[in-house]
DRENVO-760050 format. One record per residue: residue in three letters; y, z, x of N, C-alpha, C in turn. Coordinates in Angstrom, 1 decimal, padded with zeros to 4 digits. Layout:
BEGIN
     r      n_v      n_w      n_u     ca_v     ca_w     ca_u      c_v      c_w      c_u
   ala        Y        Z        X        Y        Z        X        Y        Z        X
...
***
This chain:
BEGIN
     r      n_v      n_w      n_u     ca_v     ca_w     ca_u      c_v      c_w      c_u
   unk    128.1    084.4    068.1    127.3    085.4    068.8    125.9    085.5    068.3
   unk    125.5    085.6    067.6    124.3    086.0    066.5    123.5    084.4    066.9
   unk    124.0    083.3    066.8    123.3    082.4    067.2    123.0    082.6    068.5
   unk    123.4    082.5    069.6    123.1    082.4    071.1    122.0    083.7    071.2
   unk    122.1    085.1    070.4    121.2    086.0    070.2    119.5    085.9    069.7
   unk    119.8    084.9    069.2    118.2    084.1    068.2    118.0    082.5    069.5
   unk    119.0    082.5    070.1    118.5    081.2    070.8    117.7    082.2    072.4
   unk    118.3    082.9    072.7    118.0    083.9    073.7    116.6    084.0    073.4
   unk    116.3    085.0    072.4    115.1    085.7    071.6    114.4    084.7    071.9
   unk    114.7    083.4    071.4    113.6    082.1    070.9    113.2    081.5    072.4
   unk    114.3    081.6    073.7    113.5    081.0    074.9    112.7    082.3    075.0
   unk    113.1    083.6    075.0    112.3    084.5    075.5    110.7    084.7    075.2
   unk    110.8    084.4    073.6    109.2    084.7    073.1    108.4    083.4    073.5
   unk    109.5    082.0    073.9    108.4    080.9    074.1    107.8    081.5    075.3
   unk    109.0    081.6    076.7    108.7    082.0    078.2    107.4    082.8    078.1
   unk    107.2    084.4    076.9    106.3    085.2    077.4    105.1    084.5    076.9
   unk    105.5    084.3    075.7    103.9    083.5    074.7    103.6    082.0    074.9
   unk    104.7    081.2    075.5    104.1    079.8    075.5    103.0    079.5    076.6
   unk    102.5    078.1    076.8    101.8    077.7    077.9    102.1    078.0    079.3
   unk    101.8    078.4    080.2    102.3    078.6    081.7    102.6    077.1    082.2
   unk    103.0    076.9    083.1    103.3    075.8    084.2    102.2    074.9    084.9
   unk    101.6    076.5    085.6    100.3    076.5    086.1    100.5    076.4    087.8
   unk    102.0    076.8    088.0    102.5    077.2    089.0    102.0    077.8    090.3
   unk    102.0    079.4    089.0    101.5    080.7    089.7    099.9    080.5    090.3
   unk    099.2    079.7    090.0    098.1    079.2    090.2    097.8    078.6    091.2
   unk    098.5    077.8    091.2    098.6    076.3    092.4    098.1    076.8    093.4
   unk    099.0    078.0    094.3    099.0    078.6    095.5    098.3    079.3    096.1
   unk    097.9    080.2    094.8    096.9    081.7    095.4    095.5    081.4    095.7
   unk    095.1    082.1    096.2    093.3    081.8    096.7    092.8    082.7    095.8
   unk    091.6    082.5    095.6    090.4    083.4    094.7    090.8    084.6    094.8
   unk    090.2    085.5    094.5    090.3    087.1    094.7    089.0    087.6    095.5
   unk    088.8    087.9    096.3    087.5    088.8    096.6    086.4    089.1    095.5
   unk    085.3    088.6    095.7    084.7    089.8    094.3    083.8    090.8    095.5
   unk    083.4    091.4    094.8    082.5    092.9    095.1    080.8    092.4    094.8
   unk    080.0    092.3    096.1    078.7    092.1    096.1    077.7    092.4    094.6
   unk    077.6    092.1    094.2    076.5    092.3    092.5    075.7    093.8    093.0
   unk    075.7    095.1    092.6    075.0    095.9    092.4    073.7    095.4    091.6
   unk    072.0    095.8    092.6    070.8    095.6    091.9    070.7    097.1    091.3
   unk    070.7    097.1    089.6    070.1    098.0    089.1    069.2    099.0    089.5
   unk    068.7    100.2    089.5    067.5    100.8    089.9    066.3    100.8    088.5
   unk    065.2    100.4    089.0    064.1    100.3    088.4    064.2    101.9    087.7
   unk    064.1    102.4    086.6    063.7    103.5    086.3    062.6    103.3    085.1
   unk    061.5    103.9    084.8    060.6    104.3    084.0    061.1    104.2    082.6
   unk    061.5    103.5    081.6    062.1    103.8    080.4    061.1    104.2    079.8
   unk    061.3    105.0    078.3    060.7    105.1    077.2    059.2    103.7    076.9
   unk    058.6    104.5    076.4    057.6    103.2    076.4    057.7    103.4    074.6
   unk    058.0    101.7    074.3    058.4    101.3    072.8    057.2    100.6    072.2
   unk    057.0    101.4    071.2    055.7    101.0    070.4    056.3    100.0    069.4
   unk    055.3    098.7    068.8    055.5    097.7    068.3    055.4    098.5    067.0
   unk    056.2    097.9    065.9    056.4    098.4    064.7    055.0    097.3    064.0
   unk    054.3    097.8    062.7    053.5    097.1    062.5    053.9    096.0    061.7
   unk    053.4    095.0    061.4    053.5    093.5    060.7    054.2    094.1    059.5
   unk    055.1    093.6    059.1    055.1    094.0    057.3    053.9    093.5    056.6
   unk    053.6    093.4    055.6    052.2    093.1    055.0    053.2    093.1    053.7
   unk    053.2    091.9    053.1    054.0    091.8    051.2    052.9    091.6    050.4
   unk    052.6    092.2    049.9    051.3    092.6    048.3    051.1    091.1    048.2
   unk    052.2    090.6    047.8    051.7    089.0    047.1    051.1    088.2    048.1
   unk    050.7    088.0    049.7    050.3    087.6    050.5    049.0    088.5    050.1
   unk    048.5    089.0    049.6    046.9    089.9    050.0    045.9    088.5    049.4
   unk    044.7    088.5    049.6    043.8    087.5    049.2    043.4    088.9    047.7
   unk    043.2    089.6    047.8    042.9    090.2    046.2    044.1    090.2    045.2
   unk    044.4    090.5    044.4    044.8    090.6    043.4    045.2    092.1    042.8
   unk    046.1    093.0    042.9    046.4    094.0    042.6    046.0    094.6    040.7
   unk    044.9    095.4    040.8    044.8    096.1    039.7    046.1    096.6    038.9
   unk    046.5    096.6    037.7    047.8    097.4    037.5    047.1    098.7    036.9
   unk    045.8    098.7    036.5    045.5    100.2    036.1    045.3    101.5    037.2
   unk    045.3    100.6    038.3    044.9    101.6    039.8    046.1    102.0    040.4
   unk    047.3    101.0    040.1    048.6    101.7    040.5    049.3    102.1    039.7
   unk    050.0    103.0    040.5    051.2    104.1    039.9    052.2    102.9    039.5
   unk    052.5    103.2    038.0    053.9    102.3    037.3    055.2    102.7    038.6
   unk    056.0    101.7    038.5    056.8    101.8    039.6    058.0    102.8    038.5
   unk    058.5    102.1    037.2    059.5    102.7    036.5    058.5    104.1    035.7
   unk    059.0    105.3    035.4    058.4    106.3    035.0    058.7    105.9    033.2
   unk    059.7    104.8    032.7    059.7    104.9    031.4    058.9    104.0    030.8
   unk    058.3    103.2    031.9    057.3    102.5    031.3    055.9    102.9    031.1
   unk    054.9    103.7    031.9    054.3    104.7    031.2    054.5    105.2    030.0
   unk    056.0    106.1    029.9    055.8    106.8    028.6    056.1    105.7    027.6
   unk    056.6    104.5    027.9    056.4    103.5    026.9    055.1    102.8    026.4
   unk    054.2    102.7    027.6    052.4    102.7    026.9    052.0    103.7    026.6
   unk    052.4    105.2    026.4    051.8    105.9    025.7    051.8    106.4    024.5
   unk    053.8    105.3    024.6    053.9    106.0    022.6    053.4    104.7    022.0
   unk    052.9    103.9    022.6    052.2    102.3    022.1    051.0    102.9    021.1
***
């Protein structure tokens, strides 16, 4: 009993999950589709261009380090117990 139960099971999951025939196919005609709706033009938001990034090491000058702010705050107080 228990075998013919697992052999059952095993045509059944091939029948749902295996490859089709290609049967059901053969016969039928396309389906109707539904004419393509054209969108309506509406006014969107007007989007401003974000600016270029700009990376320091690209600049044609050369970055002062006495003109800028130290990035780490312990390095400061490390040139000033120097």
């Amino acid at each position: 009993m228990t075998v013919s139960i697992i052999h059952a099971l095993l045509r059944w999951t091939l029948a749902v999950f295996g490859p089709g025939t290609g049967r059901r196919r053969a016969g039928t005609c396309p389906a109707a589709t539904a004419p393509a709706r054209v969108p309506e033009s509406r006014p969107g938001p007007v989007v401003v261009p974000l600016p270029t990034a700009r990376s320091p090491y690209g600049l044609p000058v050369l970055l002062d380090g006495a003109r800028t702010a130290p990035v780490r705050p312990y390095v400061l107080a490390a040139e000033r117990a120097a």
